[in-house]
C-alpha positions in Angstrom: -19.6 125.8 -51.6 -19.7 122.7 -48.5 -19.7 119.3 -48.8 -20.9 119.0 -45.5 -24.4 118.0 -44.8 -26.6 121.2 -43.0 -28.0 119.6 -40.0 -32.4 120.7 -39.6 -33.1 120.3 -35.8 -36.8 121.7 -34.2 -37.1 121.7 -30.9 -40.1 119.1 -30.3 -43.3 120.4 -29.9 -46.4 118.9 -28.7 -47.6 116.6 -30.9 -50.9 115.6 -29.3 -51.7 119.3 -29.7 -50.6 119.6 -33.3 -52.6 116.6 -33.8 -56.3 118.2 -32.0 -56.0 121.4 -33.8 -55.3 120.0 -37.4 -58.3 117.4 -36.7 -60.3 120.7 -36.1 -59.2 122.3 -38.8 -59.9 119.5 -40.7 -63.5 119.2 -39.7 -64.1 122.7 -39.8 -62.8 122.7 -43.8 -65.0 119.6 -44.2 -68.3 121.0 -42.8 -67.9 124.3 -45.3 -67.5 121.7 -48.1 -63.9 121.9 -49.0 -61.0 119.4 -50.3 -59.2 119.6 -46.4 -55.7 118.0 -47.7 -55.9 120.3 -50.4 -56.1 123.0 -48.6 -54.0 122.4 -45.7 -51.2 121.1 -48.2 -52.1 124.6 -50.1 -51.4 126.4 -46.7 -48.6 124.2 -45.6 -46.1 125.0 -48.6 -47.4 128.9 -49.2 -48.3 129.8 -45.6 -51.0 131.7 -46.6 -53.9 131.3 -44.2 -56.8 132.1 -46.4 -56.1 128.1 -47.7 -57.8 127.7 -44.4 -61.7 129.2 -43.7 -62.6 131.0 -40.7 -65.3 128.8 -40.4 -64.9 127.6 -36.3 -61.9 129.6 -36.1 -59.9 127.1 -38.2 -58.1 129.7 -39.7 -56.7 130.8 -36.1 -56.1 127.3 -34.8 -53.7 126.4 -37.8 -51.6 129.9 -37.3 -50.7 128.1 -33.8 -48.9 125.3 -35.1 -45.1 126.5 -36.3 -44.8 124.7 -39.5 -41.6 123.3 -39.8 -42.9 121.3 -36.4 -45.9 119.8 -38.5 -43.8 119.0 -41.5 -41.5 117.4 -39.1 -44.1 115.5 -37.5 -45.8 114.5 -40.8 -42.8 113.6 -42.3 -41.8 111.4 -39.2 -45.4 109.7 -38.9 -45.2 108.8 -42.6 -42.5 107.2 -42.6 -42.8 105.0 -39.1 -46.5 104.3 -40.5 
């Protein structure tokens, strides 16, 4: 066993894109009358897309985004917020 500290790096991906498609998805889980930060929390930590519904190809759109990019981006805007 280390002592040292593991250093996480992500290469940076686009934000502003990251940020249009989980808008979508958002909407898309709104409109078919679910809890959206419910279910994109319940897909963020499982990564099991049927937390998402197909309903305007959500379920597609969030499989584009790498998750450790979005938790590093969520994680990051929370903080600076």
């Amino acid at each position: 066993m280390t002592d040292k500290t593991i250093q996480f790096k992500l290469e940076s991906g686009s934000a502003d894109e990251m940020k249009v498609i989980l808008s979508r998805v958002y909407q898309a889980l709104v409109e078919k009358g679910y809890n959206p930060i419910n279910q994109i929390v319940g897909y963020i930590l499982s990564e099991d897309p049927t937390y998402i519904t197909t309903h305007n190809n959500a379920r597609s759109l969030i499989r584009k985004i790498d998750r450790d990019e979005l938790l590093q981006e969520l994680v990051k805007n929370y903080l600076m917020n």
